[in-house]
C-alpha positions as CSV (number, residue, x, y, z in Angstrom):
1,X,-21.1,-33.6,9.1
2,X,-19.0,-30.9,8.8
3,X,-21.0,-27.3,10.3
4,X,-17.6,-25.1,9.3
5,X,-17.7,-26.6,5.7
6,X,-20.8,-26.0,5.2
7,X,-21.1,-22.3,5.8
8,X,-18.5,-22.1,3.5
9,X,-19.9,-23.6,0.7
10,X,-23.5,-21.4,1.5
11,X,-21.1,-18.6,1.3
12,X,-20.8,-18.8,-2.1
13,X,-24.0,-18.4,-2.9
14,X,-24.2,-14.5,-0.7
15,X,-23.9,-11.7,-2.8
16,X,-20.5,-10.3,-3.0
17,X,-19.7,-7.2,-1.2
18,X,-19.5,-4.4,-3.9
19,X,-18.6,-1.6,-1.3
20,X,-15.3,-0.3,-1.1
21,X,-13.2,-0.1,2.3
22,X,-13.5,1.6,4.7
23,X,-16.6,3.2,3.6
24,X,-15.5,6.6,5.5
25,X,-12.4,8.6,5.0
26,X,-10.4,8.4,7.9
27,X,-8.9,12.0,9.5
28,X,-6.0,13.3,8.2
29,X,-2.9,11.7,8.8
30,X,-0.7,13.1,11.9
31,X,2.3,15.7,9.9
32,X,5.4,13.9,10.8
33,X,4.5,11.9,7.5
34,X,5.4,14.5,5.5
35,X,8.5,13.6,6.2
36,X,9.5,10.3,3.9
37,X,12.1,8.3,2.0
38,X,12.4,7.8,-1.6
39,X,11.6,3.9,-1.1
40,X,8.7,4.6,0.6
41,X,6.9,6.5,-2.1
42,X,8.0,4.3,-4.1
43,X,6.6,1.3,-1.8
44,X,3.4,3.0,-1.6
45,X,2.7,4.0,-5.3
46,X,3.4,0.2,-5.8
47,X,1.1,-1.0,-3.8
48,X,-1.0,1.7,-2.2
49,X,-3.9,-0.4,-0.8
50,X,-1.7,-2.6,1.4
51,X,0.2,0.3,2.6
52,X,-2.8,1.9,3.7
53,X,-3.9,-0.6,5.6
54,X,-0.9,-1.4,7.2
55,X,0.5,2.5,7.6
56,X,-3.3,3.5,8.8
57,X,-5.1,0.5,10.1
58,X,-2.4,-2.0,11.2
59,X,-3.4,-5.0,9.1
60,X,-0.9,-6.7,7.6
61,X,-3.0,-9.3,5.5
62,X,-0.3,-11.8,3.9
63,X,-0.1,-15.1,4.4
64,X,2.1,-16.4,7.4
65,X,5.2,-17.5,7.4
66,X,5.7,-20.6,5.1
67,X,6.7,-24.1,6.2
68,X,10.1,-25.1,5.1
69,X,9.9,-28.0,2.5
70,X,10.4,-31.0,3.4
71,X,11.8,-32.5,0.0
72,X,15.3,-32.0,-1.0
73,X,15.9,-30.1,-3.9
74,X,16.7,-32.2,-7.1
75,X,16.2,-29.6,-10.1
76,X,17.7,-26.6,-8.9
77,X,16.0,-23.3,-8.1
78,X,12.8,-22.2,-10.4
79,X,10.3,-19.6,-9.8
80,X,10.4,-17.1,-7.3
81,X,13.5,-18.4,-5.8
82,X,15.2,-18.7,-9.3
83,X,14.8,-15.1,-9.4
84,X,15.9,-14.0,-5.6
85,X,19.0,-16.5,-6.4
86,X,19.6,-14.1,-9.8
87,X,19.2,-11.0,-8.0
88,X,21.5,-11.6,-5.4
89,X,24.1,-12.6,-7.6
90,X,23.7,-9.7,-10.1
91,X,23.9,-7.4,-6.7
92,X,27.1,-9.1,-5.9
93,X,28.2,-9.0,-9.4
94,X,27.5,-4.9,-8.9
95,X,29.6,-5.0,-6.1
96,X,32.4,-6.5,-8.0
97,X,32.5,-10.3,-6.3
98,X,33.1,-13.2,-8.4
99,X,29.5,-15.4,-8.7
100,X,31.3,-18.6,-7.6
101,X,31.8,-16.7,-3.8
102,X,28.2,-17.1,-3.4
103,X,27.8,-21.1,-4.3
104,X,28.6,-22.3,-0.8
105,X,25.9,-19.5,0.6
106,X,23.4,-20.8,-1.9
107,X,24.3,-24.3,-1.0
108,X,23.2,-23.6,2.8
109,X,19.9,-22.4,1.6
110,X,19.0,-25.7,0.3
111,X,18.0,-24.3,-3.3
112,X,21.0,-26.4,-5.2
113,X,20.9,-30.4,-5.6
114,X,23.6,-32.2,-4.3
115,X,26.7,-32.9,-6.3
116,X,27.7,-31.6,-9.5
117,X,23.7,-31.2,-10.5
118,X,23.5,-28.5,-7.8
119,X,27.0,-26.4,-9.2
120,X,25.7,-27.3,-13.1
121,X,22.2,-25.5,-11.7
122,X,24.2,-22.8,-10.1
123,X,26.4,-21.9,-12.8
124,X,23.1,-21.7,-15.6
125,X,21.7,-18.7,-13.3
126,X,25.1,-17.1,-12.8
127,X,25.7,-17.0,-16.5
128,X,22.2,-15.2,-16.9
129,X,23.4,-13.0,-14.3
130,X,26.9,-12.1,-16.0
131,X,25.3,-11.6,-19.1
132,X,22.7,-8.8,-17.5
133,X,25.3,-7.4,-15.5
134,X,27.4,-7.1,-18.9
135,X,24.5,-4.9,-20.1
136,X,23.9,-2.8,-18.3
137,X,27.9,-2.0,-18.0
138,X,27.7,-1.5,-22.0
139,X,25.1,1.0,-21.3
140,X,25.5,3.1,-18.7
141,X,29.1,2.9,-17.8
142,X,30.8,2.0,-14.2
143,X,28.8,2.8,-11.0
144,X,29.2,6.0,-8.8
145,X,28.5,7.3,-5.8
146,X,25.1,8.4,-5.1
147,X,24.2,11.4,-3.5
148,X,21.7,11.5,-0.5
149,X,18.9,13.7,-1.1
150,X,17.3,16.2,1.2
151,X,14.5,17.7,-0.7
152,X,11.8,20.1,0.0
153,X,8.9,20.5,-1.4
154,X,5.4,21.3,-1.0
155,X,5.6,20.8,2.9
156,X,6.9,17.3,2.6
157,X,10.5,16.7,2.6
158,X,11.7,13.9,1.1
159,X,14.9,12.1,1.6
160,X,17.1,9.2,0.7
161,X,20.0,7.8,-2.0
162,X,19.9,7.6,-5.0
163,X,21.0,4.3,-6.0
164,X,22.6,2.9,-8.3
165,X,23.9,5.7,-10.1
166,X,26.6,5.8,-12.9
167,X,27.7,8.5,-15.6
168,X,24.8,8.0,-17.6
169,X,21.9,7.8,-15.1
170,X,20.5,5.9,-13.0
171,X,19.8,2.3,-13.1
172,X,16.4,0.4,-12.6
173,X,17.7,-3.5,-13.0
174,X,16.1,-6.4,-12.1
175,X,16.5,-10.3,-12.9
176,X,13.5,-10.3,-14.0
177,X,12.0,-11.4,-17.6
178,X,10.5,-8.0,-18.5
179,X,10.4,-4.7,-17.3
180,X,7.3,-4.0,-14.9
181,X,4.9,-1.1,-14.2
182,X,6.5,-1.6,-10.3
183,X,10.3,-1.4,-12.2
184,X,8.6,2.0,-14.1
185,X,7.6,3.8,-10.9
186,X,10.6,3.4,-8.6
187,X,13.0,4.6,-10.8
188,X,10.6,7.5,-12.4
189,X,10.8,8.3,-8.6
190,X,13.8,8.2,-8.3
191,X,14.9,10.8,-11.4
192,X,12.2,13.0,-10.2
193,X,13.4,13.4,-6.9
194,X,17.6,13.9,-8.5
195,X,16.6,16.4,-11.2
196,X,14.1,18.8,-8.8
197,X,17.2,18.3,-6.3
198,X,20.1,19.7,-8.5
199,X,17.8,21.4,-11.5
200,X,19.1,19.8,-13.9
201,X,18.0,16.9,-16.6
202,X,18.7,13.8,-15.7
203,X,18.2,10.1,-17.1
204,X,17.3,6.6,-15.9
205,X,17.8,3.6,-17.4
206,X,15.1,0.6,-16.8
207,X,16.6,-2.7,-17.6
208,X,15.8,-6.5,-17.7
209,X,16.7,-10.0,-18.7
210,X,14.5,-8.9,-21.9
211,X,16.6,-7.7,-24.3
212,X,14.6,-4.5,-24.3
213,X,15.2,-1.4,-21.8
214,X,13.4,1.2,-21.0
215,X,14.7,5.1,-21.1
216,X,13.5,7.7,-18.6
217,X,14.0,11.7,-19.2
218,X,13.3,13.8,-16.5
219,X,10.7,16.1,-17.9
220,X,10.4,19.9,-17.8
221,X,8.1,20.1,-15.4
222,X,9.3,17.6,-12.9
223,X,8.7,19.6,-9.2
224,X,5.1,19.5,-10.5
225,X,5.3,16.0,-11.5
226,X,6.6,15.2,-8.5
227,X,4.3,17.2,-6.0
228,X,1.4,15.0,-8.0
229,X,3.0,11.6,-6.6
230,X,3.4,13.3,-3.2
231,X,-0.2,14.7,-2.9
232,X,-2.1,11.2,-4.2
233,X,0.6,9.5,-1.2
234,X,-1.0,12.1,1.6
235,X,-4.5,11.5,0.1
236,X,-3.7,7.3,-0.2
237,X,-3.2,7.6,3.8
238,X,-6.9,8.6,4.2
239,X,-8.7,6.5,1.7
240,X,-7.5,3.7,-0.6
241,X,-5.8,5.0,-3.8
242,X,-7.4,3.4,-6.6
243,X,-3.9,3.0,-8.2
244,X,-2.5,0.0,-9.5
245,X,0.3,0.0,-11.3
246,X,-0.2,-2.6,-14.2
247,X,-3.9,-2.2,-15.5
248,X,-3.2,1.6,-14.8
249,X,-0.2,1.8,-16.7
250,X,-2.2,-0.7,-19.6
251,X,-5.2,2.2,-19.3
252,X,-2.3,5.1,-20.1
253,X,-0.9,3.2,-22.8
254,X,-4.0,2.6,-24.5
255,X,-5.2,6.2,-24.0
256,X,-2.4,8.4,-24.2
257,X,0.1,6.3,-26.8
258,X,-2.4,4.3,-29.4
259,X,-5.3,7.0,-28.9
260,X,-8.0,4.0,-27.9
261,X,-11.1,5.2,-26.3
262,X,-11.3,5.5,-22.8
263,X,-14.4,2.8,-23.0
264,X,-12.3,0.4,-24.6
265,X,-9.2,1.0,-22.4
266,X,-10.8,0.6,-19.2
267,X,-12.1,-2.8,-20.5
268,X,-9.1,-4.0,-21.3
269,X,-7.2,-2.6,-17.8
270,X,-10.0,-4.5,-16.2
271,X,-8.8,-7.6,-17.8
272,X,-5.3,-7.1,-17.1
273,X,-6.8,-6.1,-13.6
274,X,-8.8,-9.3,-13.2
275,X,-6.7,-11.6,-14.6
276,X,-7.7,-14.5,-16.2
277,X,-6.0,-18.1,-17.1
278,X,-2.4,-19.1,-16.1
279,X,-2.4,-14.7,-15.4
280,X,-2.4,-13.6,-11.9
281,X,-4.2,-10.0,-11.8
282,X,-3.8,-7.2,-9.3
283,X,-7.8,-7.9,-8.2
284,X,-6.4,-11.2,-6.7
285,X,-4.4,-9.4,-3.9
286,X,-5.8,-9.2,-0.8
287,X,-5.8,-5.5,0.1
288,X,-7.2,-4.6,-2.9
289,X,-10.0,-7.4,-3.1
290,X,-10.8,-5.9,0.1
291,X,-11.0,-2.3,-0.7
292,X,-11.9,-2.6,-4.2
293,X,-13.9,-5.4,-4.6
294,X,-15.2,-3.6,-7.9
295,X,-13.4,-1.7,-10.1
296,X,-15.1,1.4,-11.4
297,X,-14.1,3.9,-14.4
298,X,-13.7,6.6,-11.7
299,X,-11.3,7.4,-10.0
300,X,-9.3,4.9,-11.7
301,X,-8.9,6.4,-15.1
302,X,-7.9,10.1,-13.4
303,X,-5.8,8.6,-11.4
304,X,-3.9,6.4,-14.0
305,X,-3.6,9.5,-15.8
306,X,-2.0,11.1,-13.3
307,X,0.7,8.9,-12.9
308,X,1.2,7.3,-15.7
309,X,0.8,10.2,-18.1
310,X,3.6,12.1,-17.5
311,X,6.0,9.0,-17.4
312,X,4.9,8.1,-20.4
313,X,5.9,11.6,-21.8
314,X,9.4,11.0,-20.7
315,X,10.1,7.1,-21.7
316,X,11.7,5.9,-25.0
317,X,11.4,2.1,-25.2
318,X,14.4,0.4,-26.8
319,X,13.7,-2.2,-29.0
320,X,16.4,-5.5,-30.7
């Protein structure tokens, strides 16, 4: 009875498209783009399939905007707006503003209950807040000003602050409950981009709720490690890089820091890729379902390399 629900359902059984996409490299890109920000490096090394096709193709391929939700809040924030509530209060906390400033803002959102229950829910993230903020004070000191970069190199120039910056480094923090590949790669580009700017070492600090933290020392070699990000970004403008930033970074690890062979380590960065039960994996997103709909040992496993290899050279994970 139904013609549209039934081509879906013969749909499943077609064969699934194995080709990636596009199935041509497109021309160069035109040479303005050598001309980019530090967050947009970052941006694309993060997720370089959906910034081709949006930079290249003009396809933006997320979901519309959301409907608001109709039922009132009773429990407080949880989720994904748990964490944008404990962001913005650690960035205020940065800043130097008392959390309670922010309660009536949060109230106008609509995330809080009514009453007490709503200040009871807002002073539990606060106090998580407070707590990371206290950390990262105890280890890398109060906050300077950044300096804004102008950097050439290789025929790209590259610009941008760098932010947040204190005596000992800079800082990668996040309200989040562990340290990410994503949280990895900005700030490696980050202390790339200061230390080939003013030749000179320089450190960054990669912090979460998790008690651990990550260390970052620019390495020797960091104009070369840095042209390496910035040639993979002009060749990700023509063709999808097969980059992504978890089961590459899970592929390095295995590789270059437990010596596991490279058979074995791609099977298990194809796990993390695919995901599995109550795990979300990186296959799931849409741009890189659609140009990836497989995921092959090559170029995957140069290209993690190349990436991942030297960062993991320069990190020192802190354990308590």
């Amino acid at each position: 009875y139904s013609r549209e629900d039934c081509n879906a359902a013969r749909s499943l059984f077609r064969p699934a498209r194995s080709a990636p996409f596009p199935p041509v490299r497109l021309a160069d890109p035109p040479p303005e783009l050598k001309t980019l920000s530090l967050d947009r490096l970052s941006g694309f090394l993060c997720d370089p399939q959906t910034f081709f096709l949006r930079e290249r193709l003009g396809a933006d391929l997320r979901l519309g905007t959301p409907l608001l939700d109709e039922e009132e809040c009773l429990a407080g924030p949880s989720g994904l707006e748990r964490y944008r509530l404990g962001q913005e209060l650690l960035f205020w906390l940065e800043g130097g503003g008392p959390a309670e400033d922010l309660l009536p803002v949060v109230r106008c959102k609509g995330l809080l209950p009514p009453s007490a229950l709503g200040e009871a829910a807002f002073e539990r993230v606060a106090e998580e807040a407070r707590d990371l903020h206290a950390r990262i004070s105890v280890l890398t000191g109060p906050p300077l000003d950044g300096p804004q970069l102008h950097l050439e190199l290789d025929g790209y120039l590259l610009n941008g602050r760098i932010a947040p910056l204190t005596r000992e480094g800079i800082v990668q923090a996040r309200f989040a409950g562990a340290v990410t590949a994503r949280d990895l790669l900005r700030a490696w580009v980050q202390l790339l981009a200061l230390s080939a700017s003013t030749n000179a070492p320089a450190r960054a600090f990669v912090i979460s709720r998790d008690p651990d933290w990550t260390l970052l020392r620019s390495p020797e070699d960091c104009r070369t490690a840095l042209s390496d990000l910035l040639a993979l970004y002009w060749d990700g403008l023509s063709m999808p890089l097969c980059l992504f930033p978890d089961a590459s970074l899970a592929y390095a690890r295995a590789v270059l820091l437990k010596g596991t062979p490279p058979e074995q380590a791609f099977a298990a960065a194809l796990r993390t890729w695919s995901g599995g039960f109550g795990r979300k994996g990186e296959s799931e997103s849409p741009a890189a379902s659609l140009c990836f709909p497989e995921l092959a040992p090559e170029p995957f496993e140069e290209t993690a390399l190349l990436v991942f290899g030297p960062l993991l050279g320069a990190m020192e994970e802190h354990r308590r």
